[in-house]
Structures are given as C-alpha cells and as structure tokens.
C-alpha positions as CSV (number, residue, x, y, z in Angstrom):
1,X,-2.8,-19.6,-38.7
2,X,-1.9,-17.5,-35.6
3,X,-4.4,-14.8,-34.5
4,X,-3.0,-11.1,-33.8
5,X,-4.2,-9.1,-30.8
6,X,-5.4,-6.6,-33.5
7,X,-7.8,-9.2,-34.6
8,X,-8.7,-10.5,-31.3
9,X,-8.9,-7.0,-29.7
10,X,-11.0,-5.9,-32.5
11,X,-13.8,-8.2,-31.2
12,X,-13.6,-8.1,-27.8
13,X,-13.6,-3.8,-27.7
14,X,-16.9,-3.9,-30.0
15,X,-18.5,-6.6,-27.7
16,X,-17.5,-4.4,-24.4
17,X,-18.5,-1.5,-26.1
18,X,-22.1,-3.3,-26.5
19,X,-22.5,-4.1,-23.1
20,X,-21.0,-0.7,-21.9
21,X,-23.7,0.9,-24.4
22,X,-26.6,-0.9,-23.6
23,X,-26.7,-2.6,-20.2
24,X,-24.0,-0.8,-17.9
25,X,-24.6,3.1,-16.3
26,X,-22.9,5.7,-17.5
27,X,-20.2,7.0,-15.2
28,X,-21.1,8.1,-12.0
29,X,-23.0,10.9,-11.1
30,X,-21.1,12.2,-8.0
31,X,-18.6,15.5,-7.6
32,X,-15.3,13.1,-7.2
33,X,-13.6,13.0,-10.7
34,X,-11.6,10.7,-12.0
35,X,-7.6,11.5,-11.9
36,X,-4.3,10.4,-13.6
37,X,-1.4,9.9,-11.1
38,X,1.9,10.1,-11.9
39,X,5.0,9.1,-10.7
40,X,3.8,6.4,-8.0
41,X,6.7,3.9,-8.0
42,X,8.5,1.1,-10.7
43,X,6.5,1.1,-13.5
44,X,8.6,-1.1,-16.2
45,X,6.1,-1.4,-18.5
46,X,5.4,2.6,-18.7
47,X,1.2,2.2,-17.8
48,X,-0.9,4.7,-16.8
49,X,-2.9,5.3,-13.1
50,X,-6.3,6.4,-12.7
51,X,-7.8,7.2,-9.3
52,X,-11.5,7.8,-8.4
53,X,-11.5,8.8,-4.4
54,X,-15.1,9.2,-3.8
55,X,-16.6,12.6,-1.6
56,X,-17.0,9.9,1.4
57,X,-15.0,6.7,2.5
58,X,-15.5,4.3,4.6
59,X,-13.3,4.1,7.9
60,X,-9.7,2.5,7.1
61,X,-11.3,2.1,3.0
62,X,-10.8,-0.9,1.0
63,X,-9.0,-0.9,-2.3
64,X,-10.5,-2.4,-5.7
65,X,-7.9,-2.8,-8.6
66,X,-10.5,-2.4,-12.0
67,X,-8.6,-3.7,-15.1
68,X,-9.3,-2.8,-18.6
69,X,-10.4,-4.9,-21.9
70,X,-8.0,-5.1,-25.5
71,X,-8.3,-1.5,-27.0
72,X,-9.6,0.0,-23.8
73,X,-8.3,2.2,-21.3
74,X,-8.6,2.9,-17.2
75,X,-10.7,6.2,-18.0
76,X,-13.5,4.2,-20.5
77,X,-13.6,1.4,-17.9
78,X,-14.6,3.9,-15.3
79,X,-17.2,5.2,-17.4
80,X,-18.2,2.1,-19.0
81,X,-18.9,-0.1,-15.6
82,X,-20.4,0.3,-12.6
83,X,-17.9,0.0,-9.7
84,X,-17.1,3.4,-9.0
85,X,-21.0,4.3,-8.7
86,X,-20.4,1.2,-6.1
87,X,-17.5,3.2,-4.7
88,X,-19.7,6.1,-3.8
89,X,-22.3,4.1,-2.2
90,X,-19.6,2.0,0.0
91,X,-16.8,4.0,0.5
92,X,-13.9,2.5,-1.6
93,X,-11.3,3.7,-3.6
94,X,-10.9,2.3,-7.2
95,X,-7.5,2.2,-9.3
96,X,-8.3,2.2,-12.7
97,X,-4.5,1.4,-14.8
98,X,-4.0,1.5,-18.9
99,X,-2.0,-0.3,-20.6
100,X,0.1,1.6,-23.1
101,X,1.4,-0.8,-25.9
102,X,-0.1,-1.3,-29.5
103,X,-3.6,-2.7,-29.0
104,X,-4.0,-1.9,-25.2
105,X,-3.3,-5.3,-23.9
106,X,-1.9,-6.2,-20.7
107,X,0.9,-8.8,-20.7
108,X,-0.3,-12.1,-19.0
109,X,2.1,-14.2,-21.4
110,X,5.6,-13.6,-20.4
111,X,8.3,-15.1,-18.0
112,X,8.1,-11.6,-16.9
113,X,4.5,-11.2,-16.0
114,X,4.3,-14.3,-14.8
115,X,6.3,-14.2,-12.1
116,X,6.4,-12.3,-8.4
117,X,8.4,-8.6,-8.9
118,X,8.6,-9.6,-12.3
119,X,9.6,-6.8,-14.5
120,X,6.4,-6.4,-16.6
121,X,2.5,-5.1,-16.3
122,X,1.8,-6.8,-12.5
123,X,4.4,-4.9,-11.0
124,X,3.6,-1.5,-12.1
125,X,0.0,-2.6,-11.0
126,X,1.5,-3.6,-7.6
127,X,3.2,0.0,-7.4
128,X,0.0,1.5,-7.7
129,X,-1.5,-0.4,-4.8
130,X,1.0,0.3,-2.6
131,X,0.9,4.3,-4.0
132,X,-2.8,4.1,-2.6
133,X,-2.5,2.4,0.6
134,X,0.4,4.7,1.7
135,X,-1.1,8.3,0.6
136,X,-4.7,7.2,1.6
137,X,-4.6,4.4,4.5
138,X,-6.3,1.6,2.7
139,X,-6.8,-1.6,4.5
140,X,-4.2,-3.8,3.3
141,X,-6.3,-7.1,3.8
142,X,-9.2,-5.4,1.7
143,X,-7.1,-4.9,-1.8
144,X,-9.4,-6.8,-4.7
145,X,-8.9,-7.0,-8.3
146,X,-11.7,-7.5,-10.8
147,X,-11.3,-7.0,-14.8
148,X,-12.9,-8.3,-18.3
149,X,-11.1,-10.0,-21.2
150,X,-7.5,-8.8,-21.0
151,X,-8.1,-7.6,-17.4
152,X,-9.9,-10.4,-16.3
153,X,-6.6,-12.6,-17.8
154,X,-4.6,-10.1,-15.4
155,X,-6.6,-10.4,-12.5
156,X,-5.5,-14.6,-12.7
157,X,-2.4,-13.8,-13.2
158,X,-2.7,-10.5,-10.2
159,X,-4.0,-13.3,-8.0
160,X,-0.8,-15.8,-8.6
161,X,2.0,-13.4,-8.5
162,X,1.1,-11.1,-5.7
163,X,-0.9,-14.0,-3.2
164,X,0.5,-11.8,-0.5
165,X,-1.0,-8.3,-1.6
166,X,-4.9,-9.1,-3.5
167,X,-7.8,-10.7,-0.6
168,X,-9.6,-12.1,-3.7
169,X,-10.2,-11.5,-7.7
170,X,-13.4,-11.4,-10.1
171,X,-12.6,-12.4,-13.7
172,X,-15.1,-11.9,-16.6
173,X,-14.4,-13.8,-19.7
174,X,-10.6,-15.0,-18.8
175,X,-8.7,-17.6,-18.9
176,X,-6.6,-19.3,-16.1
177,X,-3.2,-17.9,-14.9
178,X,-0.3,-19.1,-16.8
179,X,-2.9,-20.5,-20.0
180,X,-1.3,-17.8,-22.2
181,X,2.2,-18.2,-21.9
182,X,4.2,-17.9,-24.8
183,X,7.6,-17.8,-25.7
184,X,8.1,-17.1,-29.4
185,X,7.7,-13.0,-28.4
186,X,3.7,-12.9,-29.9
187,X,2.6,-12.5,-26.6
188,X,-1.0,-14.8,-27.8
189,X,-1.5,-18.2,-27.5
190,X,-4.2,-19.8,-29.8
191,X,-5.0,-23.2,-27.9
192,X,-5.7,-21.4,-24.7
193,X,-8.2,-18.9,-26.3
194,X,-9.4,-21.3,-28.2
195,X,-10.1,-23.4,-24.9
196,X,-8.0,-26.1,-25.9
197,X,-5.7,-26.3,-23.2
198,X,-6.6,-28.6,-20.4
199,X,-4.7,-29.8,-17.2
200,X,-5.3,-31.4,-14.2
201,X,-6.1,-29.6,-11.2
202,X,-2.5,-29.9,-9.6
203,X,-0.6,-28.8,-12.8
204,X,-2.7,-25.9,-13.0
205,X,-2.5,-25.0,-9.0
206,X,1.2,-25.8,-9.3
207,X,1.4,-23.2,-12.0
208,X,0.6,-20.3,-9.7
209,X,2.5,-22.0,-6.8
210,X,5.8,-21.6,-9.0
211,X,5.0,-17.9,-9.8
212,X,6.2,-17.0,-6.3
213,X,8.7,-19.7,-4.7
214,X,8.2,-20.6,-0.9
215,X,5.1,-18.6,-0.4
216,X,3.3,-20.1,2.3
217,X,0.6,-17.6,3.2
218,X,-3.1,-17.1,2.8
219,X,-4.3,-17.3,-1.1
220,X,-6.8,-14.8,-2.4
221,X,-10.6,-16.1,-3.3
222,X,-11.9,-16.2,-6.8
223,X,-14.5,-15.9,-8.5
224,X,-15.3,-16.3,-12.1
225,X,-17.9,-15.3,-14.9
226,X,-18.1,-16.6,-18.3
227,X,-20.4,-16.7,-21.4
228,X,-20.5,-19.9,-22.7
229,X,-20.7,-18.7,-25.9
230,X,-18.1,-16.5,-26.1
231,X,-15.9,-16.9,-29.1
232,X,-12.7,-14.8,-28.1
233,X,-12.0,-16.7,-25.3
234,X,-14.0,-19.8,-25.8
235,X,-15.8,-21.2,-22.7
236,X,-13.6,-24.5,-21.6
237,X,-11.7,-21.8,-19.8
238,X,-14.3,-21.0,-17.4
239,X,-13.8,-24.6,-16.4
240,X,-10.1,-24.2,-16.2
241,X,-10.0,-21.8,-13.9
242,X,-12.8,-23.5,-11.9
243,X,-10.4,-26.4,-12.0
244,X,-7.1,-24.1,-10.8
245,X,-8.8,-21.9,-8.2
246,X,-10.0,-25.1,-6.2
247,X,-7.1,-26.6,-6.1
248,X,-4.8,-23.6,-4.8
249,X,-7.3,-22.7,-2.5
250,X,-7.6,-26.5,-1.4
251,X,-11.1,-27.5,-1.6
252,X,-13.1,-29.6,-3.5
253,X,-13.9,-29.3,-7.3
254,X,-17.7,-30.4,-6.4
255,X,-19.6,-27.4,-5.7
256,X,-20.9,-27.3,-2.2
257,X,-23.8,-25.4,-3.7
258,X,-25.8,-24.2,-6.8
259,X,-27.8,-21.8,-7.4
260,X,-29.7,-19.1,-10.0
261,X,-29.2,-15.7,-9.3
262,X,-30.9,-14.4,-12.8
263,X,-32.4,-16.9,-15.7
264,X,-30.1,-18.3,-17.5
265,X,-27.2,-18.1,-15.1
266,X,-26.0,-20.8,-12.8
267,X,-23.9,-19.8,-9.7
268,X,-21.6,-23.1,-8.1
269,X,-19.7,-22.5,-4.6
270,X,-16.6,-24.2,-4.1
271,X,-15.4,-24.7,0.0
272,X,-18.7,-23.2,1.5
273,X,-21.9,-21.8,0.8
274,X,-21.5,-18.3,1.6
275,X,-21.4,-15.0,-0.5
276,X,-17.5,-14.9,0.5
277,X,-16.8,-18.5,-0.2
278,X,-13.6,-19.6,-1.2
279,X,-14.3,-19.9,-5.0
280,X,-17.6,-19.4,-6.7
281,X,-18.5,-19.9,-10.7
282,X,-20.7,-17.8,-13.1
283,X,-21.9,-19.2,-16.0
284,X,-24.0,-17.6,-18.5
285,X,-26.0,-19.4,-20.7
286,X,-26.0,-18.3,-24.1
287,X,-23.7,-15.5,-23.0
288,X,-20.6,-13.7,-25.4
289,X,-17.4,-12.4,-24.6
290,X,-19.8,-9.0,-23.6
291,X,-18.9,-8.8,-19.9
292,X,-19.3,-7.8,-17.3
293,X,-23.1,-7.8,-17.8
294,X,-25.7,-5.3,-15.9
295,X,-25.4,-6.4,-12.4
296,X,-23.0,-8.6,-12.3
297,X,-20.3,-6.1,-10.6
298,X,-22.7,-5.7,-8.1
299,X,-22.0,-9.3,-7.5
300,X,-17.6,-9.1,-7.6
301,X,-18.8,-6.7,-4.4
302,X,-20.5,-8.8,-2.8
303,X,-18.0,-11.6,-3.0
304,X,-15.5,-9.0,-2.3
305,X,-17.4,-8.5,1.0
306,X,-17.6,-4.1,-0.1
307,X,-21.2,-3.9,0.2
308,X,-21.4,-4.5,4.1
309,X,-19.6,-1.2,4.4
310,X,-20.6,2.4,4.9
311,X,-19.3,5.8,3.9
312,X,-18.6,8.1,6.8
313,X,-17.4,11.5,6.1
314,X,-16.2,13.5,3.6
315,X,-12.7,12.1,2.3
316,X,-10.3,14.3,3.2
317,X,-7.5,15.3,0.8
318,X,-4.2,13.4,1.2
319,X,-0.9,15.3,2.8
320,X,1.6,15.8,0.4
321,X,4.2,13.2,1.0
322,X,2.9,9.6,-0.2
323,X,4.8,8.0,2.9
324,X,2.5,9.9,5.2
325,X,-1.2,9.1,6.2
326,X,-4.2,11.6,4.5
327,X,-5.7,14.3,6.6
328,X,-8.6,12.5,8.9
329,X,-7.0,9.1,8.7
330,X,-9.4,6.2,10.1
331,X,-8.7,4.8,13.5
332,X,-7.1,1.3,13.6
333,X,-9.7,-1.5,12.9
334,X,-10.6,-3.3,16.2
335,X,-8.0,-6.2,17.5
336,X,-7.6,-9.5,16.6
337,X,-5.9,-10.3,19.0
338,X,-7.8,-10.0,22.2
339,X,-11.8,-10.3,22.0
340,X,-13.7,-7.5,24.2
341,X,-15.3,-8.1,27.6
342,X,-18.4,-10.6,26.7
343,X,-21.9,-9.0,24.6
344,X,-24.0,-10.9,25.4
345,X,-26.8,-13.6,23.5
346,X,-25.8,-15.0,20.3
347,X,-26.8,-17.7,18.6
348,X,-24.9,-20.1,16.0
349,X,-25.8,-21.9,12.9
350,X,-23.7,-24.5,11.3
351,X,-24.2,-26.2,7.7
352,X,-21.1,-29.2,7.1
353,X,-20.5,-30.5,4.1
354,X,-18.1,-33.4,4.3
355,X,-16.4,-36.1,1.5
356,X,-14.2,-39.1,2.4
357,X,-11.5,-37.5,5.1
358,X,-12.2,-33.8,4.9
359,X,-15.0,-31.5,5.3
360,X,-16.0,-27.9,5.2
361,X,-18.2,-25.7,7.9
362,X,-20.0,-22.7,7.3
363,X,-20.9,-20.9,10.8
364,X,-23.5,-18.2,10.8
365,X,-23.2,-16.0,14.1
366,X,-26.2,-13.6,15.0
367,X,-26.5,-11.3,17.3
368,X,-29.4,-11.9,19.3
369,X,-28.4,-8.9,22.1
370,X,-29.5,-5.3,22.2
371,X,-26.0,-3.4,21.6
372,X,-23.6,-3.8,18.7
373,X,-20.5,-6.2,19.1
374,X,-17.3,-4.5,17.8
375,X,-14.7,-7.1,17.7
376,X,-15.5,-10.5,18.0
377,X,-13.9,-14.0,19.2
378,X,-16.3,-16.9,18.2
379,X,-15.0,-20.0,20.4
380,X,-16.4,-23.6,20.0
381,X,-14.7,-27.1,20.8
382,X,-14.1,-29.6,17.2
383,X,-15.3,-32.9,17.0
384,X,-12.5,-35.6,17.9
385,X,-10.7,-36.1,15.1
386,X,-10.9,-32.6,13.1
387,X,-8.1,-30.4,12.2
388,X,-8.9,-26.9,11.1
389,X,-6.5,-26.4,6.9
390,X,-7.4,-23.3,6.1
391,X,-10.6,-20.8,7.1
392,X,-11.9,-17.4,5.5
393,X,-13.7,-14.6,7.3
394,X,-12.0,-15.0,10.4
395,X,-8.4,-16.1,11.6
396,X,-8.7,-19.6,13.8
397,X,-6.6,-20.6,16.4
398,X,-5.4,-23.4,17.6
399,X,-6.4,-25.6,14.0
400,X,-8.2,-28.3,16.8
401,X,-9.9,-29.1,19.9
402,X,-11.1,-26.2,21.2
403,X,-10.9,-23.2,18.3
404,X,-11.2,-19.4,18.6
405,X,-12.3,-17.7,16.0
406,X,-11.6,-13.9,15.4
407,X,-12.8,-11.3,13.0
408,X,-11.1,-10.2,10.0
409,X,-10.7,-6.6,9.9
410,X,-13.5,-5.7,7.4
411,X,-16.3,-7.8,9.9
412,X,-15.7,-7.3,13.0
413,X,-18.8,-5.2,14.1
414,X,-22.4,-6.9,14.3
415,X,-25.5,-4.7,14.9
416,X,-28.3,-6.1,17.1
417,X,-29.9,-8.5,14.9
418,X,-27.0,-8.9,12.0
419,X,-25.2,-11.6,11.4
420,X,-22.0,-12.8,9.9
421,X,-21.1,-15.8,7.8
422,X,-17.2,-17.3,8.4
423,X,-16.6,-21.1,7.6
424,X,-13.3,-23.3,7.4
425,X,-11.7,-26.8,5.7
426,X,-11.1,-28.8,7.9
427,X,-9.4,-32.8,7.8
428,X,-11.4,-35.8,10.0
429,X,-10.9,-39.2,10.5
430,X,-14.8,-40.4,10.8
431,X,-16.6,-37.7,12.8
432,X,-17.5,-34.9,10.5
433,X,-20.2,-33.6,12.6
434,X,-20.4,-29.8,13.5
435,X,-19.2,-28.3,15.9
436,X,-20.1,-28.1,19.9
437,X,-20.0,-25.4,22.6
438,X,-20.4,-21.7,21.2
439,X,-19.2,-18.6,22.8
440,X,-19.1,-15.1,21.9
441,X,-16.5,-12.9,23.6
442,X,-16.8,-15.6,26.6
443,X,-20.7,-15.7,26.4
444,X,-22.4,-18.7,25.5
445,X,-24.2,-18.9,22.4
446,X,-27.2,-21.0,21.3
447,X,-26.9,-23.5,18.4
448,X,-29.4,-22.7,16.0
C-alpha cells in the first residue's frame, strides 16, 4: 500500500524534533536575527528565504544553503541546529528556504526538480544563492548545501542539478539523487525509502550526469550521514549514495581510509584521506532517522573547509540595489594565477594510495618559514607515466610531468607553522610512486 507524505512526515518531524530537543543548541545567542527575504528572483514553486548575516564575516564570506525536514520550516531549522552558531564563529552566511506545500516537503521527485533550470524547488533555491552572492559578495567557489530528511534528499539532488553553482553537500538521512522519482503525480516512491532500490555505480552517476546535458566542469564533494536504523528512509540508501557519489566524482568505491570519530560511528574516505576528501561516509550504529546528531554539523564544516576561516569586522549592511556590492566589501581573494615572489622553507608530505592503473595523492604542505604565505603555487615533477584526472584543494596545471599546484580561493594563506592538505587522482602505467621535486612559490621544499 502506498505511504503518504503525511504519514512519512509525521515520523520524521517527531524524530527531528527529538534530536532538536535534546541534543542540538538552541538558536544562537548573537545580536544578528534571522530575516525573511522577499522578492529575490524565479521562484516557481512560491518558497520562502530566510537569511542569518552574522555581526562579523569573514573576508569575501562563504555561503551555506541549510535545508529543512517534512513538516519543518527555514526559521525551526535555524533554531533547531547548530550551523548558524557556526556562522558566528566563522563568518558565513546561512540561507535557510521553506517549502510551502501541504506537509512542507521539498520536491526531489519530479522531471522538474530533477533537472538543471528546472521549473520546481532547486531553482527557487538557486535564485536565492545568486540573491546572496550579488547583495553580499559571497565567494562563489565557497556555496555548500547541507540538509536532513527531505533536505538532505534536496541537497543530492542540489548537488546534480546545479554541479556548476554548490563546492560540496552534507546529507543526513537521504537517499541518492534521482532514487525518488516518480511519475504517477504522488511525488513518494516506496522502494527507494524503503531501501529497495539498487543500481550500479554508473547508472546511478549517469543519473546525475543526465540532470544537466554536456556539463563538463568540476563536481561538488559529498558527504553523507546515516542511521542504520532509521526506518523512514531505511539505511541501504546510505550505501547508494556511497555507491553514486564515487562514481561521479571518479574515484574508487574502496575507502582510502576508516576511521571513528565518536563510539559507534564509522567514518570511510573515498579519493584521499583528508578532512576535504572527495567523498566521505557516516554511519551510525544503531542510529534513527533523528539527524543531524550533536556535533555532527560541526563535521558538514569541516568537510566544507568553514572552520579554517575567521570573522573580521562588523558586517556591514548591504546597499540597496541587489546588483551592487554591500558597504565594506572584501578585497579580491589572492590570484591563482601567478604565485608571489618565493617564502621561503617548506616542507611536503605525500601519502599514495594506488589500485591496478590509477592512484590517488594526498600532499600535506607546511610552512616551516617565519612569515605567512598568502597565495601559494606548490610545483613538483610526476612520476613517468602519471596523468593528473581530477584534484581538490587546489587547481593543477599541466595534468603531467612537471605540475603546479595553486590555491583555491578559500586556502590560500598559511601561517608560520600551518599546514594545508590538497591531493589529486591521477592515472599510471606501473609507477605509482609519489611525487619528486617540491617548490613553494619557486623555493624548494623538503619531502617529509
């Protein structure tokens, strides 16, 4: 017999409510409010925008996307989670949007949500992004998405239509992008919250390859969370998505790397073992469909890369026209193009893991100097035979022989003493040894 959202929704607001009740903060203790905006571009779907700006953001401030659960709303996930007491520690802004229709779902089932400039919930989503980054100068490589049930089903599907405009997603308790389609107007889909829906890793990938046609540019990182006794939308999906996010980010489904960040939940890295790799998995033993748990979106920051950032003044209020740039806007982030004069020592660590003809290479770069680099190129020579697929933390350049890599725009400063992580795929044919021949801004670097 098929389930309604009014039964499903039922369940999953009481178990929210639970863990909003009795393991998450209250809202944020800070003198930035909350506020609805109106009027910020195509909205088909009539949703609603809520804003927290907090008193102090970071220079040229990321943008985090926080999606609501069945039967909630932007306002009572703003009180009921932590990010926007993570806001006012690290400077972002957080968009919080509601979903208007009977039951306060978001659509994640139809032809028209599941498809770039569809004509459904993701593109009034988008219009709101694009609303913030104009009127407040976000960095438009730092826009994340994170949400639970319902929103952590949109942030899949967030991360397959709109490649082009989300870094990287956190889902709690979701299911993979395109697992909910339906067609018969019901707008659920039994099997896949069930868990019985399973595909192979290219049908799945394929799936959010067709929901925008010709793309060819970077794909956002995932990461996903899931209770493996949840029983709204029943564990196999965790898998699933497992299964999907490897493949359209291209790297293996064996986890480079396993861990235990609290008892009882097991953490897997897909690509690289770094807190930004390019997929990383969340299982909770024992866990329900009560997410996100107490500290966990302290973790969606930290694989969002948000908590390496720091406040600097007093936000300033934005002009009046949302084509213009607020009051006090940021300077531009440092070049990518052209690494500084050299900075002097450095050293390099490399960790490979490699399989049959490919290979992946985490690089940790220190600063071993006495003055802070701002803006980096990280040059080192590949091993005969390797070819540089894809990267993350940096942008590389050429994909062989001898490589430069340069810093995104959200890491491109290193303190005496700091380091930064930044890793890539890469094809061989035999050597899959590490790399050779470190330099920093033109200054050699030791290989730790």
């Amino acid at each position: 017999m098929r389930r309604t959202w009014r039964t499903l929704l039922a369940g999953a607001a009481a178990a929210v409510a639970i863990a909003a009740g009795l393991t998450l903060p209250a809202g944020p203790a800070a003198a930035a409010s909350l506020q609805e905006v109106t009027g910020f571009g195509t909205n088909p779907t009539n949703l609603r925008m809520h804003l927290y700006v907090p008193d102090r953001l970071a220079a040229k401030p990321a943008l985090l996307v926080a999606v609501h659960y069945c039967t909630g709303s932007g306002p009572a996930f703003y009180s009921g989670t932590e990010f926007a007491s993570l806001a006012n520690q690290y400077g972002f802004i957080v968009v919080y949007p509601s979903a208007t229709r009977s039951g306060n779902c978001f659509d994640v089932s139809t032809a028209g949500a599941l498809s770039h400039n569809g004509n459904s919930d993701p593109a009034g989503i988008v219009s709101m992004v694009r609303y913030v980054q104009q009127r407040y100068g976000t960095d438009a490589d730092r826009t994340f998405v994170t949400g639970a049930s319902s929103g952590a089903m949109t942030t899949n599907v967030l991360l397959g239509d709109y490649p082009d405009v989300f870094a990287a997603g956190a889902a709690f308790a979701g299911v993979p992008f395109g697992c909910f389609a339906t067609t018969d107007g019901s707008m659920w889909n039994s099997a896949c919250a069930q868990g019985q829906i399973s595909r192979t890793p290219q049908a799945w990938g394929d799936l959010v390859r067709a929901a925008y046609p010709g793309y060819t540019g970077r794909r956002p990182r995932m990461q996903v969370f899931h209770g493996t006794n949840d029983d709204t939308l029943r564990y196999p999906n965790f898998g699933e998505q497992i299964k999907q996010w490897t493949n359209v980010l291209g790297v293996s489904q064996t986890p480079v790397a396993t861990d235990t960040p609290q008892a009882g939940w097991t953490r897997t890295r897909y690509g690289a073992n770094s807190a930004q790799a390019p997929v990383e998995g969340i299982s909770v033993a024992g866990g329900t469909h009560s997410m996100p748990m107490s500290g966990m979106a302290r973790m969606a920051i930290t694989f969002f890369g948000l908590d390496s950032t720091t406040p600097g003044s007093p936000s300033a209020s934005p002009s009046a026209s949302p084509s213009s740039s607020p009051s006090g806007s940021p300077s531009a982030s440092p070049s990518t193009s052209t690494p500084p004069p050299p900075t002097g020592a450095c050293s390099v660590r490399a960790s490979v893991s490699a399989w049959n003809t490919g290979l992946t290479t985490n690089l940790t770069l220190t600063n071993t100097g006495t003055s802070t680099v701002s803006g980096w190129g990280l040059a080192f020579t590949l091993p005969s035979g390797q070819s540089i697929t894809s990267g993350w933390n940096a942008t590389y350049s050429p994909t062989s022989g001898q490589v430069t890599a340069r810093n995104a725009a959200y890491n491109g400063t290193v303190a005496p003493g700091a380091s930064v992580t930044l890793g890539y795929q890469a094809t061989h044919t035999g050597n899959a040894g590490a790399p050779s021949g470190y330099a920093l801004n033109g200054a050699a670097c030791t290989a730790a």
